[in-house]
C-alpha positions as CSV (number, residue, x, y, z in Angstrom):
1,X,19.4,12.9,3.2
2,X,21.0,9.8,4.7
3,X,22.7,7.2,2.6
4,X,21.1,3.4,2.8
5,X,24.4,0.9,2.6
6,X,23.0,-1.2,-0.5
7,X,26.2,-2.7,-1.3
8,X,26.1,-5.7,0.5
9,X,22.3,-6.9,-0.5
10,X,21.6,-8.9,-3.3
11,X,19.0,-11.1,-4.0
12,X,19.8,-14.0,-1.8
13,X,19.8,-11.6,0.7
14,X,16.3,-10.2,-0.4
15,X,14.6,-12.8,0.1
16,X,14.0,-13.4,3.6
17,X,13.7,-9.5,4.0
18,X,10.6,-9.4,1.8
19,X,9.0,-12.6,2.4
20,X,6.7,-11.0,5.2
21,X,6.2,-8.0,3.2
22,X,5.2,-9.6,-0.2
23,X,5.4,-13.2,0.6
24,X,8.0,-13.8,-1.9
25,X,9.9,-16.7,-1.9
26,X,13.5,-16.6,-2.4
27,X,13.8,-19.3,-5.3
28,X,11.5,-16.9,-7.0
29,X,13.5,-14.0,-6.5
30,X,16.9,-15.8,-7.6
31,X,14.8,-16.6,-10.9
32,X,13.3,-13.9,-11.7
33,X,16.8,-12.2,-11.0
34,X,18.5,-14.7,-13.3
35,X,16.0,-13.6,-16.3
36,X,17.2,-10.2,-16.8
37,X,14.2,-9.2,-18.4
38,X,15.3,-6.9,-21.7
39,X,14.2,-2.9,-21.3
40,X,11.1,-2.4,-23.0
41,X,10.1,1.0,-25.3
42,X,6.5,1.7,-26.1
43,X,4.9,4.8,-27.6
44,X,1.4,5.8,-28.8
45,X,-0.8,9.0,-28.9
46,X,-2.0,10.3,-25.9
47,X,-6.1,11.2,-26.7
48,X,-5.9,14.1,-24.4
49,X,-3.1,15.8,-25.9
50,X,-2.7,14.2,-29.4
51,X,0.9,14.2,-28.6
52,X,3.1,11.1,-28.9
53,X,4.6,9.7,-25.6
54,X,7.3,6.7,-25.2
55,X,7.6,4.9,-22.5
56,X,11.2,3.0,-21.9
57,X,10.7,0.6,-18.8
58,X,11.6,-2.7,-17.5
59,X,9.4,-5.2,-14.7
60,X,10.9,-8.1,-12.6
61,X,8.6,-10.5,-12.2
62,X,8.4,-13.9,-10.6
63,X,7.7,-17.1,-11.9
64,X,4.6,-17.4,-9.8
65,X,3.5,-14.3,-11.7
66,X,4.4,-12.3,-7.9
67,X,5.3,-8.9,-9.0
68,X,8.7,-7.6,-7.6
69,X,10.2,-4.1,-9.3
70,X,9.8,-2.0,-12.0
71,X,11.1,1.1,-13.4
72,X,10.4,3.3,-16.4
73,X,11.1,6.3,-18.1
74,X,8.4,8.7,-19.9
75,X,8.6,11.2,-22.0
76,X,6.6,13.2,-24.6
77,X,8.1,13.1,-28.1
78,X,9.8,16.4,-28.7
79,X,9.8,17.8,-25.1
80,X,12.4,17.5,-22.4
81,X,10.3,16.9,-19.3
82,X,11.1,13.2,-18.5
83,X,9.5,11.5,-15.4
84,X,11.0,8.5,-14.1
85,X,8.6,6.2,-12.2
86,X,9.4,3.1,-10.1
87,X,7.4,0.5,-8.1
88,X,7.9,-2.4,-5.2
89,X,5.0,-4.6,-3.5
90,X,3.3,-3.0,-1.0
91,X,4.1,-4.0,2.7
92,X,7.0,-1.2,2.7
93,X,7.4,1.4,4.8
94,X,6.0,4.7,3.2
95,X,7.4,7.5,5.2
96,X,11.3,7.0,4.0
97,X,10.0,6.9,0.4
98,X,12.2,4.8,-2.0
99,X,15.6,5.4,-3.4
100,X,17.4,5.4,-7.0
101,X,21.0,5.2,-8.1
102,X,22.9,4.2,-11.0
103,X,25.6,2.1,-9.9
104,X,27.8,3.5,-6.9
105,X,25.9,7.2,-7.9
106,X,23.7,9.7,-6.1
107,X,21.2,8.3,-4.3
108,X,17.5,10.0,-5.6
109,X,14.9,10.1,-3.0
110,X,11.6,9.3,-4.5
111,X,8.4,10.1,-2.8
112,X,5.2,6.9,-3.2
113,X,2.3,8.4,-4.7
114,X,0.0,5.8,-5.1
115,X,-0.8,2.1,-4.2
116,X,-2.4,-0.8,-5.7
117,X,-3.1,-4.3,-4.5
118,X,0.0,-5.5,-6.1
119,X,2.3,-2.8,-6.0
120,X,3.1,1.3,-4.5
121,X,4.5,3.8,-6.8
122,X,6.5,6.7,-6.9
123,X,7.5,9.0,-9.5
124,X,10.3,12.0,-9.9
125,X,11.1,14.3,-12.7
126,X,14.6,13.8,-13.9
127,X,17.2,15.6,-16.2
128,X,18.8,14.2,-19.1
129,X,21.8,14.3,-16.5
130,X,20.0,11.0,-15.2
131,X,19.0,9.5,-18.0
132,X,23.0,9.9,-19.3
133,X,23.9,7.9,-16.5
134,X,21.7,4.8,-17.5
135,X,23.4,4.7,-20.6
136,X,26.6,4.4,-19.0
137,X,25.9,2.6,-16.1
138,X,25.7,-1.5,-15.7
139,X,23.4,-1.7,-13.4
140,X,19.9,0.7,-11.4
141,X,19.2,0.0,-7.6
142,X,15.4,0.2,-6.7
143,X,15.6,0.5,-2.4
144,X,12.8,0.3,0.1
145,X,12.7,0.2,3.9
146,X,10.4,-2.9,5.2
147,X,8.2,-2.8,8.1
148,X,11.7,-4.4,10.1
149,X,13.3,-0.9,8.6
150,X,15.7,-3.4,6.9
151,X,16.7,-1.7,3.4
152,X,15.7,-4.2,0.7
153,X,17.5,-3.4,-2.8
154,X,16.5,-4.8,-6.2
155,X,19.0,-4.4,-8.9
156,X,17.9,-4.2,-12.4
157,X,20.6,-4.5,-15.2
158,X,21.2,-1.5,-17.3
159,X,22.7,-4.0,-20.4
160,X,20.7,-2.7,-23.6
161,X,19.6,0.3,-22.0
162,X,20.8,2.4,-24.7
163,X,19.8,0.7,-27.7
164,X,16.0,0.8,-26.7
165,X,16.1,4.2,-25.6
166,X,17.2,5.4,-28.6
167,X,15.4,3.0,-30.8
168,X,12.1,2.7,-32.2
169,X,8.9,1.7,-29.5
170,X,6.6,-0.6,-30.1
171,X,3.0,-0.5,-29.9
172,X,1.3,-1.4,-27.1
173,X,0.4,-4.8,-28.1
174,X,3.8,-5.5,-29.6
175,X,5.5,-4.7,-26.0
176,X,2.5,-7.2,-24.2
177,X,3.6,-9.9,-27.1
178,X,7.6,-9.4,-25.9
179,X,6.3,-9.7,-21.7
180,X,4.1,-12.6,-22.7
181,X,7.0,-14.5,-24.4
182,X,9.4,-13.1,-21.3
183,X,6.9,-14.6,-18.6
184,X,5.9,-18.3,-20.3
185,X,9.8,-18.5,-20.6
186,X,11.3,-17.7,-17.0
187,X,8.0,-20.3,-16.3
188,X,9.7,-22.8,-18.4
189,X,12.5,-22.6,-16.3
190,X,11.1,-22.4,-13.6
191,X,9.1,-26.0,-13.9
192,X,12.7,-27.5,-15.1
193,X,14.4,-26.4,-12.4
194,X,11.6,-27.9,-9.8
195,X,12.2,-31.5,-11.6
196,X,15.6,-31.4,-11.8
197,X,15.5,-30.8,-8.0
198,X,13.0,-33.4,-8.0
199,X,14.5,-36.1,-9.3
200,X,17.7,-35.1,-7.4
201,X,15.6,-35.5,-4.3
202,X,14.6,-39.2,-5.9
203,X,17.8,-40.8,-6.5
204,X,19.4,-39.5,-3.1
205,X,16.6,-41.2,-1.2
């Protein structure tokens, strides 16, 4: 498996690249980077199986609402299977698949499985090995190939990781309380920023 350089990319780098595959603009990007949204843990029964499963997951998402990355971890209560899934906006390339790595770590080929209107997943099963390395790693690397074959990289922070992993979930509607709170304040921010460059604009005229 070849190695994609991801070293050099951040997200003022990202922007341009993905703007024709998910019409992202790059202020949005920089923004939603700068919210370092907190990882998330959710668990409830599955009806099928009556079994408890957690889910331990984080989304980056622009102030537009624009979705832009997500991972997540899930894993029935008591067993050791884990699955790790991530996502990107469609407009990607789906033949290279996407690629995972903790920090300067393997790269882990992931295969897309499915895709929506806003986003294309992929999923992998993982060892405990992996899930190790979150907790000791700063930071996980979500890469894609666009249609330019241009490697587009989203970091997500791994600060907190452990805590919520081996904390207590919260229900469903506790999580969509914390992402509710997570989106109207990155919006806040958002409109603040736009008229403080407004009125920057205004008194250089």
């Amino acid at each position: 498996m070849a190695k994609w350089d991801i070293k050099a990319l951040t997200f003022a780098g990202l922007g341009a690249a993905v703007l024709t595959a998910a019409a992202l603009p790059q202020t949005a990007l920089a923004q939603a980077a700068e919210q370092d949204p907190p990882w998330i843990k959710i668990c409830q029964t599955d009806p099928e199986s009556g079994k408890e499963m957690c889910l331990v997951g984080k989304e980056l998402i622009a102030p537009t609402g624009q979705f832009i990355a997500a991972a997540q971890l899930r894993q029935f209560t008591g067993e050791n299977e884990i699955t790790f899934v991530v996502a990107v906006p469609p407009g990607m390339l789906i033949q290279p698949g996407l690629r995972v790595q903790v920090d300067g770590g393997t790269q882990h080929e992931v295969a897309y499985e499915i895709c929506f209107v806003n986003q294309c997943m992929g999923s992998m099963k993982v060892e405990p090995a992996f899930v190790d390395a979150m907790k000791a790693g700063g930071q996980l690397t979500i890469s894609a190939l666009n249609q330019a074959q241009t490697v587009i990289a989203v970091p997500l922070s791994l600060i907190g990781f452990t805590k919520i992993y081996d904390g207590e979930g919260l229900d469903p509607q506790g999580a969509q309380a914390v992402q509710n709170e997570l989106r109207q304040a990155l919006q806040q921010r958002a409109a603040e920023a736009a008229e403080r460059l407004k009125e920057q604009q205004q008194s250089g005229n």
